[in-house]
N, C-alpha and C positions, 0 to 999 in steps of 0.2 A: 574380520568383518570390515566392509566399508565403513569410508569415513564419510558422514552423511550431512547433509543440511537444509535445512528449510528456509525455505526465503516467503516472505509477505510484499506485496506486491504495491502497492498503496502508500505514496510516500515512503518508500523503505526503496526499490530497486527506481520507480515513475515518481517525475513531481505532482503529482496529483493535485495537491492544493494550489501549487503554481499556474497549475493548468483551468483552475477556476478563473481566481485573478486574470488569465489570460483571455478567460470568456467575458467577464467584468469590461475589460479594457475592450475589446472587438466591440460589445454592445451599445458600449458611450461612445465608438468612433462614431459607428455606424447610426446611428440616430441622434447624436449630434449633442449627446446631453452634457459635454463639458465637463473640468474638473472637479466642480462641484458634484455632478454626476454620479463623476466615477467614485469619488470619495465617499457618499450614500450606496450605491451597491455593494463597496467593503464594508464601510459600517454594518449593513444588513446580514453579510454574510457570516459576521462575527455573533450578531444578537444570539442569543440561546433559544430561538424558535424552531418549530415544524420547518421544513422544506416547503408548506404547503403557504404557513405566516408569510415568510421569505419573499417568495414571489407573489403574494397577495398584495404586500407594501409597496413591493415596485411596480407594479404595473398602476396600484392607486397611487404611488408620485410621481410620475410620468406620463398617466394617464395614454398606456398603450391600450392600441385595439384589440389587442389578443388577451385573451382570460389568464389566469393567474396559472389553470392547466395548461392552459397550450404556450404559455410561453416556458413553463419547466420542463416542456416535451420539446421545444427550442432547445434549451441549455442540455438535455441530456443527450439529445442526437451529436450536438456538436462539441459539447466540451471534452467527451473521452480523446475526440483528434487533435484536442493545444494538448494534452499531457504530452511531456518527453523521457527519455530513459537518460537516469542521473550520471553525467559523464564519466565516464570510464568503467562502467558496469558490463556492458558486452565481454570486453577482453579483460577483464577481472573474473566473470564467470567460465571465461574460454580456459583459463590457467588453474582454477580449481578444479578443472575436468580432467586438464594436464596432468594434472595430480592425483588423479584416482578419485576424486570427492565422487559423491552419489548428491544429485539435486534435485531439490523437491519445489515447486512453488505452490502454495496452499493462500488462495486472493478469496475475502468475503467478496459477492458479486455470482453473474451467471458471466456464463462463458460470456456473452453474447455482447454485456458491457465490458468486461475486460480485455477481450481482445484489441479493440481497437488502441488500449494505451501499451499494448506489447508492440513496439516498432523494433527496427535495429537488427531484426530475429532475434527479438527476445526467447519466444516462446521454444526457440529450436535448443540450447544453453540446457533443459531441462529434461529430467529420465520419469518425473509425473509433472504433472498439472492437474490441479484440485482445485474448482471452482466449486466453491462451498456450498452456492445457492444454487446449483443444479442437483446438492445433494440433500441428502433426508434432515442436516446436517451440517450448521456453521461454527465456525470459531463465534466464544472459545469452548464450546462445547470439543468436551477429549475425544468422542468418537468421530470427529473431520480429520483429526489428529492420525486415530489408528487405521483410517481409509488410506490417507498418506501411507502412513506405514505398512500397510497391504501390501501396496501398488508398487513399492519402492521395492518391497521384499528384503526390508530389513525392521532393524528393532530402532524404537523411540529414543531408550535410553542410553542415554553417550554421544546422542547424535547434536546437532546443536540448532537455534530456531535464532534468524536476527529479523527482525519487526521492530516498529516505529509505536506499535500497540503495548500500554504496558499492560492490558488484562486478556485482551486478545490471543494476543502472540506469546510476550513474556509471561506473566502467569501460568496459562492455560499450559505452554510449552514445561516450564520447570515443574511444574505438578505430575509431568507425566516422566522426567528423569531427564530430560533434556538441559544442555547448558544456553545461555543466552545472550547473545547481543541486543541491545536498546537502540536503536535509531534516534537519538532525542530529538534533532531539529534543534537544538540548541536550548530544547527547555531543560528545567531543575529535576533531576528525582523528588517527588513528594517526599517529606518529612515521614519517619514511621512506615513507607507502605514498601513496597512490591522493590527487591535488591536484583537486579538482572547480575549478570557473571562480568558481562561488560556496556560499557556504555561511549558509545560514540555519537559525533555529529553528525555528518552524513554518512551511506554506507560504504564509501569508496576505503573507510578506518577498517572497516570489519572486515575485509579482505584478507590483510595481512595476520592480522587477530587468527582467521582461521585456518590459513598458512602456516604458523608457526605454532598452534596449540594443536592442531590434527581435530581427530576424532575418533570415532570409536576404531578400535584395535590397533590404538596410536600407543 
């Protein structure tokens, strides 16, 4: 059997959150709101509110012309184009090909937002592509899981799953036989919860990891 693996797309292969920050920084140039500024749009993007709170606060501390809707329909036209593919992911995915791996990318999201943060030819690297929210169907629900596995024309178990998600990805992945890489970004594993197989900082780590452990019919 192939050696198989699932990738997450979202902070795990694109800087995603980077690519906010990035929108943050664009919007205080360009309207002139200064360090202070910029340093209230991170604070907000941190609060534990709605997307809807979020941009409700800033347009009422800046007192923009545009509604709290239309200026979130600003940030989502443009911030999927600051996201970038984490350096050396391309020709890291090009050499597990080399190698016989089967690739999967499995992104919460419709096609239609994701694509713009696949640059590089990310999306070509790949033997499915699973945009969860065009289907009936998201992580971490296991049946996004077995549509992957349809598609790919192999089995879950043995294969392996690296996402930056620990319930998403990691969970929902080992519940179904699958091994796992963690993407941390440099956070802790919680105390007590969810043990992934392995745990790296960025995924340029996971590479090798899955170089040298194989996969199924390893």
């Amino acid at each position: 059997m192939k050696k198989f693996v699932i990738f997450d797309l979202d902070d795990t292969l694109v800087d995603t959150t980077r690519g906010i920050d990035r929108w943050f920084v664009e919007l205080s140039e360009q309207r002139s709101l200064g360090p202070e500024g910029l340093a209230f749009l991170r604070e907000e993007h941190q609060r534990p509110v709605s997307p809807e709170e979020t941009f409700r606060a800033i347009v009422d501390r800046f007192g923009f012309s545009e509604s709290p809707a239309e200026l979130r329909r600003l940030f989502r036209e443009r911030w999927p184009r600051l996201v970038r593919t984490v350096d050396g992911v391309p020709g890291a995915l090009r050499v597990l090909r080399e190698h016989g791996w089967l690739l999967a990318l499995l992104t919460n999201g419709r096609e239609d937002q994701q694509r713009p943060k696949m640059r590089d030819g990310l999306g070509d690297f790949f033997d499915v592509l699973c945009f969860a929210h065009d289907e009936a169907v998201s992580k971490p629900d296991p049946e996004v899981f077995r549509i992957v596995e349809r598609r790919a024309g192999t089995e879950l178990a043995g294969g392996w799953m690296v996402g930056d998600s620990l319930q998403d990805d990691i969970a929902a992945a080992a519940a179904l036989g699958m091994s796992t890489i963690w993407v941390s970004g440099g956070r802790d594993l919680p105390t007590g919860g969810i043990l992934p197989d392995e745990v790296v900082k960025t995924v340029d780590e996971a590479f090798p990891i899955l170089l040298s452990r194989g996969g199924q019919g390893c």
